[in-house]
C-alpha positions as CSV (number, residue, x, y, z in Angstrom):
1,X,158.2,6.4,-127.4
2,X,154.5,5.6,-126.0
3,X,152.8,8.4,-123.8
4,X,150.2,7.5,-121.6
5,X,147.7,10.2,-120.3
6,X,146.1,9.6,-117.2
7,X,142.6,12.2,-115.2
8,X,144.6,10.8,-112.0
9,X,148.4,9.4,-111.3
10,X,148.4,5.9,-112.2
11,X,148.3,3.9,-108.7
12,X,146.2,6.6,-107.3
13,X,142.3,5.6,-107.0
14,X,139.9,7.5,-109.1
15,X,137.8,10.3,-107.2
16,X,134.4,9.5,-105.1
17,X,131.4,9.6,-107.2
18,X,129.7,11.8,-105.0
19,X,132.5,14.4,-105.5
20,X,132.9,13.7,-109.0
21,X,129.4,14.6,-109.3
22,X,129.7,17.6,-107.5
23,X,132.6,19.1,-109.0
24,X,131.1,18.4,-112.5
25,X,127.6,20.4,-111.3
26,X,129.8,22.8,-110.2
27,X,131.7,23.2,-113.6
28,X,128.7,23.3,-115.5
29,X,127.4,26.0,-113.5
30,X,130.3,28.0,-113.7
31,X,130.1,27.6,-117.9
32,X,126.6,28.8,-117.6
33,X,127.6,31.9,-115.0
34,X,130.3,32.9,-117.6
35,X,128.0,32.2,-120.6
36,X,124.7,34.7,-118.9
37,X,127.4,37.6,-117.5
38,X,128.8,37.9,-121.5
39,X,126.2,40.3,-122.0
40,X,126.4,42.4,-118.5
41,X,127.3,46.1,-119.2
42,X,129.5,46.3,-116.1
43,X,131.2,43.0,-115.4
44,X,133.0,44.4,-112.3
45,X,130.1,45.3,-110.7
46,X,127.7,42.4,-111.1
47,X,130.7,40.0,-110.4
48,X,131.2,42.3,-107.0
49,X,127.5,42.7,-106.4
50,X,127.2,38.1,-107.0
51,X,130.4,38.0,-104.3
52,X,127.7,40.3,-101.8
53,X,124.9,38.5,-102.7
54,X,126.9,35.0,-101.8
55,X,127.6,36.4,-98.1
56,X,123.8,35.4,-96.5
57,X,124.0,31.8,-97.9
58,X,128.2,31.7,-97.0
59,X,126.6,32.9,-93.1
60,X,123.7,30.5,-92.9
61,X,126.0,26.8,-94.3
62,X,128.9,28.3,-91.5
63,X,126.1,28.4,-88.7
64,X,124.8,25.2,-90.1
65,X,128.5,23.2,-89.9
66,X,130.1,25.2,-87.3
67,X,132.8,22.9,-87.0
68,X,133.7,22.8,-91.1
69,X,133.9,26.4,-91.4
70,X,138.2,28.0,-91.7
71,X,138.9,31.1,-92.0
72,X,142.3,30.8,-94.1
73,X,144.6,34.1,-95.3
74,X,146.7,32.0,-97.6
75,X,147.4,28.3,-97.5
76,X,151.0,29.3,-96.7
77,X,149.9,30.7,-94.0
78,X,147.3,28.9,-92.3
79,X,148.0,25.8,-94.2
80,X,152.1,25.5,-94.2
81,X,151.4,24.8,-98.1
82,X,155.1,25.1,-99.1
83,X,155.7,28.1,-101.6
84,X,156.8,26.8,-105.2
85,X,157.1,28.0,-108.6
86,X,153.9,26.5,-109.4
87,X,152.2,28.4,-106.6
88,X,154.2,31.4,-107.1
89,X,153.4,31.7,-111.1
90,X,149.8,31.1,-109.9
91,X,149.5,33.9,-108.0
92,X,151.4,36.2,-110.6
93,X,148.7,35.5,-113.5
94,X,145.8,35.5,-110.7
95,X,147.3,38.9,-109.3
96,X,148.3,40.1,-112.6
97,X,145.4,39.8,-114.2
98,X,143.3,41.5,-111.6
99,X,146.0,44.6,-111.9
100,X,145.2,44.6,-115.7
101,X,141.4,44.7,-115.4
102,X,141.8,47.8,-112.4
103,X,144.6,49.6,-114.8
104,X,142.2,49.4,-117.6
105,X,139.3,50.7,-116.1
106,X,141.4,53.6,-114.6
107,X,143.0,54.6,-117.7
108,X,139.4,54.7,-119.9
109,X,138.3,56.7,-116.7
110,X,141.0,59.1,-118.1
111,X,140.1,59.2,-121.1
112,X,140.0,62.2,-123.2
113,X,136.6,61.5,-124.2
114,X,135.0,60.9,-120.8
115,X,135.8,64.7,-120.1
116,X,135.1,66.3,-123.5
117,X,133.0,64.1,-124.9
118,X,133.5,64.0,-128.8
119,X,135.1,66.9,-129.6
């Protein structure tokens, strides 16, 4: 049995090479974001403060395009994206993993040694 492997589904045209650009900047740049926070002391907190930061330049490119700019909830919601299993086991390891990280911090905030030091 021969398997083919194809970036796109065969009949379907390969991307723009404007966006193809783009999305490969913007993959680099998130490689080299990862690779600078590994040695952050508090990755919650500088990936919160970034997420602040981002809110001035997020204002001034919605004022810029006003008529690109949508506010969306979901894409159920505002986008009648149907719900599948795909999307729904998404959303699970996206949520799921955020619950961890929270649960984690809260329980070494507990910890023994956080209120009695070494004892």
């Amino acid at each position: 049995m021969r398997h083919h492997f194809y970036l796109v589904s065969p009949g379907v045209t390969a991307p723009d090479t404007v966006g193809a650009m783009l999305m490969t900047v913007a993959g680099i740049s998130w490689g080299v974001y990862s690779l600078l926070g590994r040695g952050v002391a508090d990755p919650l907190a500088a990936i919160a403060n970034n997420f602040i930061f981002c809110v001035p330049l997020v204002v001034a490119v919605n004022l810029v395009f006003p008529g690109d700019n949508h506010l969306t909830f979901g894409g159920v919601v505002f986008l009648a994206e149907e719900v599948t299993p795909r999307l729904l086991a998404a959303s699970f390891a996206t949520l799921g993993g955020v619950w961890l990280v929270l649960a984690q911090r809260a329980k070494s905030a507990r910890s023994p040694h956080d209120v009695f030091g070494d004892v």
